[in-house]
N, C-alpha and C positions, 0 to 999 in steps of 0.2 A: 566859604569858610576856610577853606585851605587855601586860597588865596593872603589870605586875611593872615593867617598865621605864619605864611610864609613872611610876609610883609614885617608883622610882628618882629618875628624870630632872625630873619636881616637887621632889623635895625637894632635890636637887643645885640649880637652882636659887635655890629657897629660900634655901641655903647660903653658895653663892657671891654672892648680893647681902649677905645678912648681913654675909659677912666686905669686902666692897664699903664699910658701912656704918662696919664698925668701922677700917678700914685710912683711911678719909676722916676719921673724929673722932682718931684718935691724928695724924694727920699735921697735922692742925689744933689739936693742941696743942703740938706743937713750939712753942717759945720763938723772938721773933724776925720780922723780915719776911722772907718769902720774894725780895720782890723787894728789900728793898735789901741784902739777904744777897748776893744774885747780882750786882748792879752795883757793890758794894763802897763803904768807908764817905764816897768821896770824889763819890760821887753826887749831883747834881744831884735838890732835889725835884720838878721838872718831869719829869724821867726817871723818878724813882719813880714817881710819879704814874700815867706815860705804861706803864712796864710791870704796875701793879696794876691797870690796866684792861683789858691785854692778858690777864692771868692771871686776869682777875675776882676777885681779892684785894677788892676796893673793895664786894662784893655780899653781904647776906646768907649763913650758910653753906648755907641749903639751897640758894638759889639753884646757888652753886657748886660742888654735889656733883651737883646736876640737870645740868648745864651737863659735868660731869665724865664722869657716868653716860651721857650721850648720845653723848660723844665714845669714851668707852669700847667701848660694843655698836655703832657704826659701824664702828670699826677708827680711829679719826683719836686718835691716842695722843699727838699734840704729840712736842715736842723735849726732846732731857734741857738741864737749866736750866744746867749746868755745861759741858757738849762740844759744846752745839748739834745733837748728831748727832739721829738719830727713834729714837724710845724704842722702835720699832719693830724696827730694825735691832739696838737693843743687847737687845734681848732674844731675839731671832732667833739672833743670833752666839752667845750663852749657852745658850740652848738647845742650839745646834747642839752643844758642846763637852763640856755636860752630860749628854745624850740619849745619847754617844757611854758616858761613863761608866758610867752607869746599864746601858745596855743590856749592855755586859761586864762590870761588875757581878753582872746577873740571871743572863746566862750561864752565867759561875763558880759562884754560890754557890746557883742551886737544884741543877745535878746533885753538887756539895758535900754539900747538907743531907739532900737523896734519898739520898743513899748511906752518908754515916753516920750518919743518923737510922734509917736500915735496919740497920743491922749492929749501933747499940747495942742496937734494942729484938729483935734476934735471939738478942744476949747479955745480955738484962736479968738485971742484978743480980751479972754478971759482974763479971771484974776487966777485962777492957775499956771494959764498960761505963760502971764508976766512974769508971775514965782519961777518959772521951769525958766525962762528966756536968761531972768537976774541970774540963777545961780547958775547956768551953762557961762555966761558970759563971764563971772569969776572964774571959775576954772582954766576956761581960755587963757584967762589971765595971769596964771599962776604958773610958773617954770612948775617943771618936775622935779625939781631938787631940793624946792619950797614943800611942794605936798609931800615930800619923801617925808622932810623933816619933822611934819606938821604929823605924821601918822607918825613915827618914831616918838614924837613927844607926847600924844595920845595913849597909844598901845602897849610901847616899851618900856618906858622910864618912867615919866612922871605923874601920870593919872591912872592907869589901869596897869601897865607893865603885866601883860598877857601874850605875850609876843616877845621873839629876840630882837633884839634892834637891828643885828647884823648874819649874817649868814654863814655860819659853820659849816657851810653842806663839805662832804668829805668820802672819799672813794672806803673807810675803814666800817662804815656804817652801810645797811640796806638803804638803796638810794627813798623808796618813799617810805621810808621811816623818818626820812627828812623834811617833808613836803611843809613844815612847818615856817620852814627858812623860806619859803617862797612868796609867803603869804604878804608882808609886808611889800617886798620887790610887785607882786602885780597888782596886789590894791591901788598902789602908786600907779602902775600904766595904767587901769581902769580909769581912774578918776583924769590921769593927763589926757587920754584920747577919747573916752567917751563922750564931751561936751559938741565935737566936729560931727560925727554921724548923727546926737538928737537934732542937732540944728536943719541938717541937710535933711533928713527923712520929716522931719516935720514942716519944711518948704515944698520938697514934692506930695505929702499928705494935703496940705492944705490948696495944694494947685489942682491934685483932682478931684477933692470935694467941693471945689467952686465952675470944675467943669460942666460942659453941658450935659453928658452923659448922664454922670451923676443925679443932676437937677434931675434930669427925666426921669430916672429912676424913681426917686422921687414922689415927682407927679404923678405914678403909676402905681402910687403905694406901697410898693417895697420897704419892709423894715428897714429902718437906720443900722440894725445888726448886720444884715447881710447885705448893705448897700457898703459896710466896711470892710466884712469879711470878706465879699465875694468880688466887689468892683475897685473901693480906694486901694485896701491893702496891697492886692497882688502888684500893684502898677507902683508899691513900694519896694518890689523884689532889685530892681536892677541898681535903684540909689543903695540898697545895703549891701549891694556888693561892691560897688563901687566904694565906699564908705571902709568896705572893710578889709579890702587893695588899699586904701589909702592907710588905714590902722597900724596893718601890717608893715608896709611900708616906712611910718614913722615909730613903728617899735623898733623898727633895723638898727634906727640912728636916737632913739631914745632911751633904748637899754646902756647905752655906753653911760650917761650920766646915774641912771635908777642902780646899776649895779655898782659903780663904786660907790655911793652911797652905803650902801646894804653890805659893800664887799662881796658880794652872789660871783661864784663863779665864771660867767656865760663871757660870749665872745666880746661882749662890749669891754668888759671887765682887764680880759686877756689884750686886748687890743691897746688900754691905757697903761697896762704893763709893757706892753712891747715898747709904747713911744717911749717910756720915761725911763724903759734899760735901752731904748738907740736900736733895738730887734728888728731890724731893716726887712729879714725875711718874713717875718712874723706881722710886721705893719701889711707888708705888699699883699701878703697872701688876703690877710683878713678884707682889707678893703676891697680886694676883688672880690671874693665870697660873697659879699653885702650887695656889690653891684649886680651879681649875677641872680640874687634872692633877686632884688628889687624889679631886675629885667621880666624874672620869672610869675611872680606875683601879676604885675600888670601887663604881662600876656594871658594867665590864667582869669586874669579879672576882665577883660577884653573879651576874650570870647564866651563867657558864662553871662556878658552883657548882651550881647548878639543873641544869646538863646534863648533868654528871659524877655526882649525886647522885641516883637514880630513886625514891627515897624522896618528893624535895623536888618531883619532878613531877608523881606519882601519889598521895601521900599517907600520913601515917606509919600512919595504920593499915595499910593494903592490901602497903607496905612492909618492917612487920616483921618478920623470919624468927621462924618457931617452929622448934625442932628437928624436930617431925614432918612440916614443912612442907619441908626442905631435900630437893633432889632428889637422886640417888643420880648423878649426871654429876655434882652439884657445880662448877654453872658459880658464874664470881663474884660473889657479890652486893656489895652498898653499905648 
Protein backbone atom coordinates (compact mmCIF):
# COMPACT_ATOMS: atom_id res chain seq x y z
CA UNK A 1 0.00 0.00 0.00
CA UNK A 2 2.61 2.50 0.63
CA UNK A 3 4.31 1.51 -2.18
CA UNK A 4 1.25 2.12 -4.09
CA UNK A 5 0.89 5.61 -2.91
CA UNK A 6 4.26 6.52 -3.26
CA UNK A 7 3.93 5.63 -6.87
CA UNK A 8 0.64 7.53 -6.86
CA UNK A 9 1.99 10.68 -5.25
CA UNK A 10 5.32 10.67 -7.90
CA UNK A 11 3.32 10.78 -10.47
CA UNK A 12 0.64 13.26 -9.10
CA UNK A 13 3.41 15.35 -8.93
CA UNK A 14 4.74 14.74 -12.08
CA UNK A 15 1.36 16.06 -13.18
CA UNK A 16 0.71 18.89 -11.47
CA UNK A 17 4.12 20.66 -12.57
CA UNK A 18 3.32 19.44 -16.18
CA UNK A 19 0.21 21.10 -16.07
CA UNK A 20 2.23 24.13 -14.05
CA UNK A 21 4.35 24.20 -17.32
CA UNK A 22 1.61 24.22 -19.75
CA UNK A 23 -0.72 26.87 -17.79
CA UNK A 24 2.72 29.36 -17.81
CA UNK A 25 3.25 28.88 -21.87
CA UNK A 26 -0.38 29.55 -22.84
CA UNK A 27 -0.70 32.55 -20.45
CA UNK A 28 2.53 33.73 -22.03
CA UNK A 29 1.07 33.72 -25.21
CA UNK A 30 -1.86 35.79 -24.67
CA UNK A 31 -1.56 38.85 -26.91
CA UNK A 32 -0.56 42.00 -25.39
CA UNK A 33 1.38 43.61 -22.13
CA UNK A 34 0.31 42.40 -19.03
CA UNK A 35 1.24 45.47 -17.39
CA UNK A 36 0.20 48.01 -19.71
CA UNK A 37 -3.10 46.19 -20.18
CA UNK A 38 -3.57 46.82 -16.23
CA UNK A 39 -2.48 50.50 -16.01
CA UNK A 40 -4.37 51.34 -19.13
CA UNK A 41 -3.64 52.85 -22.38
CA UNK A 42 -3.01 56.39 -20.78
CA UNK A 43 0.15 55.16 -18.94
CA UNK A 44 3.15 56.55 -18.45
CA UNK A 45 6.38 54.47 -19.92
CA UNK A 46 8.09 54.93 -16.75
CA UNK A 47 5.16 53.35 -14.97
CA UNK A 48 5.28 50.47 -17.33
CA UNK A 49 8.57 50.17 -16.99
CA UNK A 50 8.22 50.39 -13.17
CA UNK A 51 5.39 47.57 -13.05
CA UNK A 52 7.27 45.09 -15.64
CA UNK A 53 9.97 44.88 -13.23
CA UNK A 54 7.63 44.33 -10.36
CA UNK A 55 5.99 41.40 -12.36
CA UNK A 56 9.30 40.36 -13.89
CA UNK A 57 7.75 40.83 -17.39
CA UNK A 58 11.30 42.58 -18.36
CA UNK A 59 13.15 38.81 -17.70
CA UNK A 60 13.55 35.83 -19.79
CA UNK A 61 10.61 33.30 -19.62
CA UNK A 62 12.28 30.83 -17.83
CA UNK A 63 13.47 33.01 -15.54
CA UNK A 64 9.78 34.10 -14.75
CA UNK A 65 8.25 30.86 -14.60
CA UNK A 66 11.36 29.94 -12.04
CA UNK A 67 10.42 33.09 -10.09
CA UNK A 68 6.53 31.99 -10.56
CA UNK A 69 7.22 28.39 -9.56
CA UNK A 70 8.89 29.42 -6.28
CA UNK A 71 6.26 31.80 -5.31
CA UNK A 72 3.82 29.20 -6.09
CA UNK A 73 5.12 26.03 -3.50
CA UNK A 74 5.88 28.92 -0.83
CA UNK A 75 2.26 29.91 -0.71
CA UNK A 76 3.03 33.77 -1.69
CA UNK A 77 0.40 33.74 -4.76
CA UNK A 78 0.74 37.81 -5.39
CA UNK A 79 -2.37 40.05 -6.01
CA UNK A 80 -5.05 39.68 -8.69
CA UNK A 81 -3.87 42.36 -11.26
CA UNK A 82 -7.41 43.66 -11.61
CA UNK A 83 -8.94 43.93 -7.69
CA UNK A 84 -5.69 44.18 -6.00
CA UNK A 85 -7.23 41.55 -3.59
CA UNK A 86 -4.55 38.20 -2.72
CA UNK A 87 -5.21 35.67 -5.17
CA UNK A 88 -5.17 33.81 -2.15
CA UNK A 89 -8.25 34.97 -0.53
CA UNK A 90 -10.12 34.84 -4.17
CA UNK A 91 -9.49 31.47 -4.35
CA UNK A 92 -10.20 30.59 -0.80
CA UNK A 93 -13.74 32.44 -1.05
CA UNK A 94 -14.38 30.03 -4.38
CA UNK A 95 -13.47 27.23 -3.01
CA UNK A 96 -15.29 27.74 0.01
CA UNK A 97 -18.79 28.30 -2.34
CA UNK A 98 -17.69 25.50 -4.57
CA UNK A 99 -16.71 22.71 -2.10
CA UNK A 100 -20.25 23.54 -0.70
CA UNK A 101 -21.71 22.43 -4.13
CA UNK A 102 -19.81 19.73 -4.95
CA UNK A 103 -20.09 18.15 -1.69
CA UNK A 104 -24.22 18.19 -1.96
CA UNK A 105 -23.70 17.42 -5.22
CA UNK A 106 -21.82 13.89 -4.16
CA UNK A 107 -24.34 13.64 -1.65
CA UNK A 108 -27.37 13.50 -3.89
CA UNK A 109 -26.13 11.69 -6.67
CA UNK A 110 -24.12 8.61 -5.34
CA UNK A 111 -27.21 7.32 -3.09
CA UNK A 112 -29.18 8.41 -6.74
CA UNK A 113 -26.91 6.21 -8.79
CA UNK A 114 -26.50 3.29 -5.90
CA UNK A 115 -30.08 2.84 -6.11
CA UNK A 116 -31.13 3.03 -9.62
CA UNK A 117 -28.09 1.55 -10.86
CA UNK A 118 -29.43 -1.27 -8.55
CA UNK A 119 -32.93 -1.61 -9.45
CA UNK A 120 -32.04 -1.39 -13.28
CA UNK A 121 -29.60 -4.11 -13.45
CA UNK A 122 -32.22 -6.28 -10.95
CA UNK A 123 -34.62 -5.69 -13.87
CA UNK A 124 -32.15 -6.06 -16.70
CA UNK A 125 -33.64 -6.10 -20.04
CA UNK A 126 -36.92 -5.01 -18.36
CA UNK A 127 -39.29 -2.43 -19.41
CA UNK A 128 -38.00 -0.46 -16.43
CA UNK A 129 -34.90 -1.04 -17.37
CA UNK A 130 -35.20 0.26 -20.95
CA UNK A 131 -37.21 3.50 -19.24
CA UNK A 132 -33.89 4.04 -16.78
CA UNK A 133 -31.27 3.27 -19.82
CA UNK A 134 -33.59 5.93 -22.28
CA UNK A 135 -33.52 8.63 -19.90
CA UNK A 136 -29.78 8.13 -18.63
CA UNK A 137 -28.82 8.25 -22.23
CA UNK A 138 -30.69 11.79 -22.56
CA UNK A 139 -28.92 13.31 -19.95
CA UNK A 140 -25.71 12.23 -21.26
CA UNK A 141 -26.76 13.93 -23.98
CA UNK A 142 -27.57 17.06 -22.74
CA UNK A 143 -24.58 19.81 -22.09
CA UNK A 144 -24.96 21.26 -18.70
CA UNK A 145 -25.79 24.65 -19.66
CA UNK A 146 -28.81 23.14 -21.63
CA UNK A 147 -30.15 21.58 -18.14
CA UNK A 148 -29.11 24.79 -16.35
CA UNK A 149 -31.49 26.61 -18.54
CA UNK A 150 -34.12 24.01 -18.76
CA UNK A 151 -34.31 24.08 -14.56
CA UNK A 152 -34.16 28.15 -14.71
CA UNK A 153 -37.13 28.01 -17.05
CA UNK A 154 -39.07 25.40 -14.91
CA UNK A 155 -38.36 26.79 -11.36
CA UNK A 156 -37.39 30.45 -11.88
CA UNK A 157 -39.43 32.22 -14.43
CA UNK A 158 -41.70 30.76 -16.30
CA UNK A 159 -43.72 27.91 -14.77
CA UNK A 160 -43.43 27.74 -11.11
CA UNK A 161 -40.62 30.67 -10.39
CA UNK A 162 -39.95 29.06 -6.79
CA UNK A 163 -36.44 29.48 -7.07
CA UNK A 164 -33.85 32.63 -7.99
CA UNK A 165 -32.65 32.14 -11.28
CA UNK A 166 -29.20 33.44 -10.30
CA UNK A 167 -27.16 33.59 -7.33
CA UNK A 168 -26.90 36.48 -4.79
CA UNK A 169 -24.82 34.67 -2.38
CA UNK A 170 -22.99 37.55 -0.48
CA UNK A 171 -20.39 37.88 2.45
CA UNK A 172 -23.31 40.78 4.02
CA UNK A 173 -25.78 37.91 4.89
CA UNK A 174 -25.28 34.62 7.15
CA UNK A 175 -23.75 32.40 4.66
CA UNK A 176 -26.64 29.33 5.02
CA UNK A 177 -29.25 31.84 5.14
CA UNK A 178 -28.42 31.54 1.65
CA UNK A 179 -28.41 27.92 0.78
CA UNK A 180 -31.13 28.90 -1.32
CA UNK A 181 -28.82 30.10 -4.09
CA UNK A 182 -27.36 26.90 -4.51
CA UNK A 183 -30.15 24.96 -5.02
CA UNK A 184 -30.52 25.46 -8.77
CA UNK A 185 -26.28 25.44 -9.37
CA UNK A 186 -26.41 21.68 -7.94
CA UNK A 187 -29.61 20.30 -9.27
CA UNK A 188 -27.91 21.08 -12.42
CA UNK A 189 -24.54 18.89 -11.43
CA UNK A 190 -26.90 16.29 -10.12
CA UNK A 191 -28.65 15.72 -13.11
CA UNK A 192 -25.19 16.30 -15.57
CA UNK A 193 -23.23 13.77 -13.61
CA UNK A 194 -25.51 11.27 -12.23
CA UNK A 195 -26.54 9.59 -15.71
CA UNK A 196 -22.24 8.09 -15.76
CA UNK A 197 -22.29 6.31 -12.23
CA UNK A 198 -26.19 4.67 -12.89
CA UNK A 199 -24.88 3.19 -16.06
CA UNK A 200 -21.47 2.00 -14.54
CA UNK A 201 -22.86 0.44 -11.18
CA UNK A 202 -25.64 -1.06 -13.13
CA UNK A 203 -23.03 -2.93 -15.63
CA UNK A 204 -21.05 -4.21 -12.52
CA UNK A 205 -24.66 -5.08 -10.82
CA UNK A 206 -25.53 -7.00 -13.49
CA UNK A 207 -22.03 -8.88 -14.08
CA UNK A 208 -22.40 -10.23 -10.54
CA UNK A 209 -25.74 -11.33 -10.56
CA UNK A 210 -24.98 -13.41 -13.69
CA UNK A 211 -21.87 -14.72 -11.88
CA UNK A 212 -21.35 -18.22 -10.70
CA UNK A 213 -21.43 -17.40 -7.24
CA UNK A 214 -24.49 -15.88 -7.31
CA UNK A 215 -26.20 -18.75 -9.18
CA UNK A 216 -25.03 -21.00 -6.47
CA UNK A 217 -26.42 -18.96 -3.99
CA UNK A 218 -29.13 -19.36 -5.44
CA UNK A 219 -29.41 -22.98 -5.85
CA UNK A 220 -28.96 -23.11 -2.12
CA UNK A 221 -31.97 -21.17 -1.55
CA UNK A 222 -30.86 -17.94 -0.22
CA UNK A 223 -33.37 -15.18 -0.43
CA UNK A 224 -33.11 -12.91 -3.45
CA UNK A 225 -32.81 -10.21 -0.56
CA UNK A 226 -29.82 -11.13 0.85
CA UNK A 227 -28.23 -12.69 -2.22
CA UNK A 228 -28.24 -8.57 -2.99
CA UNK A 229 -27.79 -7.26 0.13
CA UNK A 230 -25.08 -9.60 1.24
CA UNK A 231 -23.22 -10.82 -2.11
CA UNK A 232 -24.19 -8.50 -5.49
CA UNK A 233 -24.35 -5.18 -3.65
CA UNK A 234 -20.98 -5.17 -1.54
CA UNK A 235 -18.91 -6.21 -4.92
CA UNK A 236 -20.82 -2.71 -6.02
CA UNK A 237 -18.61 -0.78 -3.37
CA UNK A 238 -15.35 -0.16 -5.54
CA UNK A 239 -17.49 0.89 -8.93
CA UNK A 240 -19.15 3.82 -6.69
CA UNK A 241 -16.14 5.04 -5.67
CA UNK A 242 -14.62 4.92 -8.60
CA UNK A 243 -17.64 6.63 -10.06
CA UNK A 244 -17.47 9.14 -7.67
CA UNK A 245 -13.50 10.06 -8.26
CA UNK A 246 -14.69 10.46 -11.43
CA UNK A 247 -17.99 12.90 -10.34
CA UNK A 248 -15.73 14.75 -8.44
CA UNK A 249 -13.45 15.11 -10.93
CA UNK A 250 -15.72 16.38 -13.74
CA UNK A 251 -17.43 18.78 -11.20
CA UNK A 252 -13.82 20.43 -11.08
CA UNK A 253 -14.17 21.32 -14.79
CA UNK A 254 -18.05 21.44 -14.75
CA UNK A 255 -18.74 24.17 -12.19
CA UNK A 256 -16.91 26.61 -14.43
CA UNK A 257 -19.99 26.51 -17.04
CA UNK A 258 -23.11 25.74 -14.14
CA UNK A 259 -21.82 28.81 -12.31
CA UNK A 260 -21.64 31.43 -14.75
CA UNK A 261 -24.89 30.47 -15.68
CA UNK A 262 -26.43 30.87 -12.04
CA UNK A 263 -23.44 33.73 -11.64
CA UNK A 264 -22.62 31.33 -8.09
CA UNK A 265 -19.74 32.70 -6.82
CA UNK A 266 -17.20 29.32 -6.70
CA UNK A 267 -13.94 29.00 -8.37
CA UNK A 268 -15.20 28.04 -11.77
CA UNK A 269 -16.89 31.40 -11.75
CA UNK A 270 -13.81 33.42 -10.37
CA UNK A 271 -11.69 31.62 -12.92
CA UNK A 272 -13.99 33.13 -16.17
CA UNK A 273 -13.46 36.43 -14.50
CA UNK A 274 -9.88 36.20 -14.40
CA UNK A 275 -9.65 35.12 -18.25
CA UNK A 276 -11.92 37.80 -19.49
CA UNK A 277 -9.97 40.73 -17.10
CA UNK A 278 -6.40 39.15 -18.61
CA UNK A 279 -5.61 38.07 -14.41
CA UNK A 280 -2.74 36.11 -15.46
CA UNK A 281 -2.00 35.28 -11.69
CA UNK A 282 -5.33 34.48 -10.89
CA UNK A 283 -5.69 32.08 -14.13
CA UNK A 284 -2.26 30.39 -13.06
CA UNK A 285 -3.14 29.87 -9.53
CA UNK A 286 -6.63 28.51 -10.17
CA UNK A 287 -5.70 25.95 -12.88
CA UNK A 288 -3.09 24.63 -10.67
CA UNK A 289 -5.42 24.31 -7.64
CA UNK A 290 -7.80 22.10 -9.91
CA UNK A 291 -4.78 20.02 -11.11
CA UNK A 292 -3.76 19.46 -7.66
CA UNK A 293 -7.80 18.51 -6.48
CA UNK A 294 -7.86 16.21 -9.53
CA UNK A 295 -4.21 14.46 -8.62
CA UNK A 296 -5.66 14.30 -5.15
CA UNK A 297 -9.09 12.74 -5.63
CA UNK A 298 -7.77 9.98 -7.74
CA UNK A 299 -5.17 9.08 -5.40
CA UNK A 300 -7.86 8.99 -2.65
CA UNK A 301 -10.00 7.10 -5.06
CA UNK A 302 -7.07 4.45 -5.81
CA UNK A 303 -6.44 3.44 -2.56
CA UNK A 304 -10.09 3.25 -1.00
CA UNK A 305 -10.20 0.78 -4.42
CA UNK A 306 -7.30 -1.41 -3.08
CA UNK A 307 -9.22 -1.67 0.18
CA UNK A 308 -12.68 -2.40 -0.76
CA UNK A 309 -11.14 -4.79 -3.57
CA UNK A 310 -9.36 -8.15 -1.70
CA UNK A 311 -8.55 -9.24 -4.95
CA UNK A 312 -6.25 -6.00 -5.67
CA UNK A 313 -4.62 -6.71 -2.14
CA UNK A 314 -3.90 -10.26 -2.12
CA UNK A 315 -3.62 -11.02 -5.82
CA UNK A 316 -5.80 -11.98 -8.78
CA UNK A 317 -4.63 -15.39 -8.69
CA UNK A 318 -5.27 -16.27 -4.97
CA UNK A 319 -8.49 -14.01 -5.61
CA UNK A 320 -10.42 -15.84 -8.02
CA UNK A 321 -13.45 -17.86 -7.12
CA UNK A 322 -13.80 -21.21 -8.79
CA UNK A 323 -17.20 -22.58 -8.14
CA UNK A 324 -15.80 -25.59 -6.30
CA UNK A 325 -14.00 -23.18 -4.24
CA UNK A 326 -17.17 -21.09 -2.94
CA UNK A 327 -18.08 -21.95 0.69
CA UNK A 328 -21.37 -23.32 1.42
CA UNK A 329 -21.95 -19.82 4.14
CA UNK A 330 -21.56 -17.96 1.04
CA UNK A 331 -19.99 -14.98 2.72
CA UNK A 332 -19.32 -12.03 0.08
CA UNK A 333 -16.71 -12.15 -1.97
CA UNK A 334 -15.29 -9.23 -4.58
Amino acid sequence: MAKLIARRLAFGVLIVWLVSVIVFLATQLLPGDAARELLGRYATPASVAYLQNEMHLNEPALQQYLHWLSDLVTGHWGKSLVSQDSVAAIVGNGVKYTGLEMILTTLIATPIALAVGSLSAMRSEGALDQVLSVLTLILVALPAFVIAIALVFVLATTVFHVLPATSLVGSSQPFWSQLEYVILPTATLVLAVVPYPIRMIRASMVEVLRSDYVSLARLHGISERRVIFRHALPNAIATTVQVTALNLVFLAGGVVVVENVFNYPGIGYAFVQAVNDRDIPTIQTIVVVLAIFYVLVNLVADVLVVLVTPRLRVGAAKATPRLEDVPLSLEPMA
